[in-house]
Structure formats: structure tokens, C-alpha cells
C-alpha positions, -999 to +999 in steps of 0.1 A: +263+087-657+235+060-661+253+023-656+247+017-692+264+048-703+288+032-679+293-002-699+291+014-732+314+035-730+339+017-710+339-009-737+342+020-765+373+032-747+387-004-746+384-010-777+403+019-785+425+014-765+437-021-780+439-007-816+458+017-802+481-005-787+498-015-818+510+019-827+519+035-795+554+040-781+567+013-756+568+036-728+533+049-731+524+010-733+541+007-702+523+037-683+495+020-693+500-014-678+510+002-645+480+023-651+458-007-649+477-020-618+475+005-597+434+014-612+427-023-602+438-012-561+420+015-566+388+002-578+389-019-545+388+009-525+359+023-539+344-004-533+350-002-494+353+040-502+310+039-507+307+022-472+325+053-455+359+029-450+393+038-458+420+010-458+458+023-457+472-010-457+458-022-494+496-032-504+490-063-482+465-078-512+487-065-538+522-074-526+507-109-515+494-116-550+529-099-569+548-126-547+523-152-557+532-144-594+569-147-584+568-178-568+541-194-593+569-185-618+596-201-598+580-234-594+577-232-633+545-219-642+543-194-670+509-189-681+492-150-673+460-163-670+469-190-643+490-164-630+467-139-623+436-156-616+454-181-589+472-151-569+444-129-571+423-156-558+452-162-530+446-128-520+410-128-514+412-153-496+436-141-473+408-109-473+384-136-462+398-148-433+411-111-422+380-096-423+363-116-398+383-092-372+383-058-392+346-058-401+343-054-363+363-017-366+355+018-380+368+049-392+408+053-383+408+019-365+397-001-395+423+021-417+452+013-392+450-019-387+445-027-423+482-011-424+491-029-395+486-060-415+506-051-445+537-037-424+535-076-414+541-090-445+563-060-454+585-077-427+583-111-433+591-105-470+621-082-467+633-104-437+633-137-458+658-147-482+639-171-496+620-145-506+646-124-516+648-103-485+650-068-498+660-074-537+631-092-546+623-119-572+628-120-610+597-125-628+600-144-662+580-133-694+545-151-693+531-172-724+493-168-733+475-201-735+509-219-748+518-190-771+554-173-764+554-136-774+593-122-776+606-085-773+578-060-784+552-083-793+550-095-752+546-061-744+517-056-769+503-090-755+504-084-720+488-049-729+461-066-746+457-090-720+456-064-690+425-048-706+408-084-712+412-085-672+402-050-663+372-048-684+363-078-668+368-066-634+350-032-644+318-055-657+319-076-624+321-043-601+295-024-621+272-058-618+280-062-581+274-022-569+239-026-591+233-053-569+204-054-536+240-064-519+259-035-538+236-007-532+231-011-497+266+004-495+251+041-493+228+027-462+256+012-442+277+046-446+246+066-433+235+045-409+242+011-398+215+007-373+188+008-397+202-015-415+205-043-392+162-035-385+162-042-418+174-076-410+209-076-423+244-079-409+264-051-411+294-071-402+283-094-430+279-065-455+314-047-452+332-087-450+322-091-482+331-057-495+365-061-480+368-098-497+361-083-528+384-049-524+409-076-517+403-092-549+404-064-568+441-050-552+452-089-559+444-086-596+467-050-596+496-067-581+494-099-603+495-074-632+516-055-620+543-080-611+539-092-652+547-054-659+576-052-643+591-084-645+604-077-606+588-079-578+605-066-540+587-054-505+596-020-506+575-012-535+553-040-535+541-043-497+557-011-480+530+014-465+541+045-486+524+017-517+493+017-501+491+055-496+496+055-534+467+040-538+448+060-520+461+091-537+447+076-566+415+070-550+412+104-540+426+119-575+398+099-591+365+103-570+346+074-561+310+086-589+322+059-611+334+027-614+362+040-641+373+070-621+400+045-606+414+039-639+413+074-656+426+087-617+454+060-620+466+075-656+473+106-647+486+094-615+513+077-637+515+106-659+522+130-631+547+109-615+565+105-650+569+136-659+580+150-624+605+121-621+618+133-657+620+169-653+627+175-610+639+142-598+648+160-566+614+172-562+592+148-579+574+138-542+569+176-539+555+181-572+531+149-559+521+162-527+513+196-545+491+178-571+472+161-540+466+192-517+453+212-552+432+182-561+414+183-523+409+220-524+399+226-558+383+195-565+375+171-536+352+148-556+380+140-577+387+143-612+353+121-625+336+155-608+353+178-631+347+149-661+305+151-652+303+185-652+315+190-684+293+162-695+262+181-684+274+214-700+274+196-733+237+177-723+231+218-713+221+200-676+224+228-652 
């Protein structure tokens, strides 16, 4: 799919998507939001996915930026668009200085040292009662720009607002992989060497990829933390959190930048329904998913979603 097939219909299916809002059950809206969340995360890894890295420690970005919410909110500020934007900012630049020692590492070293990283805030978080220790923090109900939604109509709000954010995040990705920057992603997977003749810094390259992945899994946790109105280290910064994102990751495919977001869905959907119906065997029911997902479709779902779209085109 062209990029602006991309746009297009990503803004069709937002759209939809917020006059649906008003007329959907509450517990659909709230698959949604965590939807979005965990898309975000996702979308970061992509991002680093396209370069041939694999991070298993992206709950450091997204726990550091739920927290951020949490204690934002404690020193009394309510707003979700100060919120959001301040922690996500928080946690790229937390990515920033990090990344001047993992863009030195490859393959499973740069994926276990990323979780190296979050297991360290896991432990200063749940270790910390300032910070809660292991219950967490409460997170109050935001206001938009001074207005005060109560009972349904927050929910419906906060919907509405965590599509405002993710279609702006989806724009800014799109613009950034169309990029000289973007697209030599593909050249640094296949070959580094030739792309520091070209006269650019690999290094440099995957730093700013990794800044931006971080960015990306701050914005899911500062949503996230809205959504749930909690916020604690075991599901925030623990390591089993960062291999959910990477389930997603691998659910989805990496062939477009919405993949993350449709991956995430039934992601949540999955989990939902096996929690519902085999609560004693809802991870097995997960881990079942994921193995028939590799076998059967290793690009991910967006694989399965383009080859019907060129059956309907009649592309062979």
C-alpha cells in the first residue's frame, strides 16, 4: 500500500472510529484505548524492527512515561495534553542519552540490554515507596484544555483524545520512514558498511531510530496510564510487558505503519476473550495464537490484510 493509500485511509478509519465512539459499549471503548497504548509501543518497534533490531526491554519508555503521568498528577497537574506530551518527551529523552551505549550493539546484545535497562527501573519502582513500591499510584481523571468530563462522557473524551494523538503519531512516522533519514533503514539492515562509504553514521542512524521508538513507547504508556487510572511496575515496567509488545509486533508485521494498531486490537481482543472464557489457560490460548501466527503467517496479520487487497485489485 502506496503511503497515500496509507494516510487516506488511516484518516477514513479515524474518523470512523470517533463517530463510532458515541455509540459503542464502554468496554469496547476501553479495548480500544488499551488498543492505542499498546499500538503506540508497537509502532516504536517497527521503527527499530526495519533496521534488523529487536528491543525486549521497551517497557523501560512506557513504564517511565506511565509514572511520569502519575507523578505529574500528584504534583497537581491534570491536563491530558500536558500529560502526555511532557512524559513522552521525558522518555525520549531518557532514549537519548541511552542510546549513545546501545547503538554500539547488535542482534541479541542490543535486545538484552535494552531489557537489562527496564529490569532496572522495574526495581527501583517496585523497591520505592514513594513510588508506591509494588501497588502503584492512583491516577486522577484528566480535564481537556480546562474542561472536566464526569462518568461516561471522560471515557468518550479520552477516547477521542487518544486518536487525536495516535493519528498524529501515525502522520509523523509515515513522514519520518518517507524520509532520506527514514528510508535508509532497509540499507542499514542489509548492510551497514556501505552505508558508512556512503558517508553516514550508522551509529548515528539507529540513535535516532531508538530516540524516536522511545518516543513512540512513551506516548503508549502516558495513554495508557489515563486508561487505566493506575499505574504499578509489574505491569507497567516488568519484562513479561515488553514481550507483549513484541507479540504485538510480530502479530501485526512491520509492511505498514498501521499494522501496530490493527495487531494491538486483536491482541486485546484475544486476550479478552481467553481471560473471559479459560482464565486458567488464557496464557496458553496466547502462546498458541503466537506459534500459529509464526507458522502460518510470519509477516503478520498486514500480510494476510495485502493479499486480500490485491485479490480484490486482481494483482497476482
Amino acid at each position: 500500500m502506496s503511503a497515500d493509500k496509507t494516510i487516506i485511509g488511516v484518516t477514513i478509519a479515524v474518523v470512523l472510529l470517533a463517530c463510532a465512539n458515541f455509540f459503542i459499549a464502554d468496554w469496547i471503548r476501553q479495548i480500544g484505548l488499551l488498543s492505542m497504548a499498546i499500538g503506540s509501543v508497537a509502532l516504536g518497534l517497527l521503527v527499530l524492527w526495519r533496521t534488523g533490531l529487536i528491543s525486549f526491554g521497551h517497557a523501560l519508555f512506557y513504564g517511565f512515561s506511565a509514572y511520569g503521568v502519575a507523578l505529574l498528577n500528584y504534583l497537581g497537574v491534570r491536563d491530558a495534553f500536558v500529560l502526555v506530551i511532557v512524559s513522552a518527551a521525558a522518555s525520549g529523552l531518557l532514549a537519548w542519552g541511552l542510546g549513545f551505549l546501545v547503538r554500539r550493539y547488535r542482534a541479541i546484545f542490543f535486545a538484552l540490554l535494552t531489557m537489562a535497562f527496564s529490569m532496572i527501573l522495574y526495581g527501583v519502582l517496585a523497591k520505592t515507596e514513594r513510588f508506591g513500591s509494588t501497588d502503584g499510584l492512583n491516577v486522577h481523571p484528566p480535564t481537556f484544555l480546562g474542561y472536566a468530563p464526569v462518568d461516561q462522557a471522560a471515557q468518550i473524551t479520552l477516547f477521542l483524545f487518544g486518536l487525536l494523538v495516535i493519528y498524529g503519531l501515525i502522520l509523523g512516522v509515515q513522514i519520518y520512514l518517507r524520509s532520506v533519514l527514514g528510508q535508509m533503514t532497509t540499507a542499514v539492515r542489509e548492510n551497514e558498511i556501505r552505508v558508512e562509504y556512503l558517508g553516514y553514521s550508522v551509529e548515528h542512524v539507529i540513535h535516532i531510530k531508538y530516540v524516536i521508538s522511545g518516543l513512540l513507547a512513551g506516548f503508549g504508556g502516558a495513554i495508557m496510564a489515563l486508561a487505566v487510572g493506575q499505574v504499578d511496575p509489574e505491569s507497567m515496567a516488568y519484562w513479561t510487558a515488553s514481550g507483549e509488545f513484541v507479540f504485538v509486533a510480530i502479530l501485526a508485521g512491520t509492511g505498514n505503519v498501521a499494522a501496530p494498531f490493527i495487531g494491538a486490537v486483536a491482541f486485546e481482543v484475544i486476550r479478552h476473550f481467553a481471560w473471559e472464557h479459560g482464565a486458567n489457560l488464557w496464557q496458553l490460548i496466547m502462546g498458541g495464537t503466537l506459534l500459529a501466527i509464526i507458522m502460518f503467517v510470519p509477516d503478520g496479520i498486514w500480510s494476510v490484510l495485502q493479499r486480500l487487497v490485491g485479490k480484490k485489485d486482481g494483482v497476482k
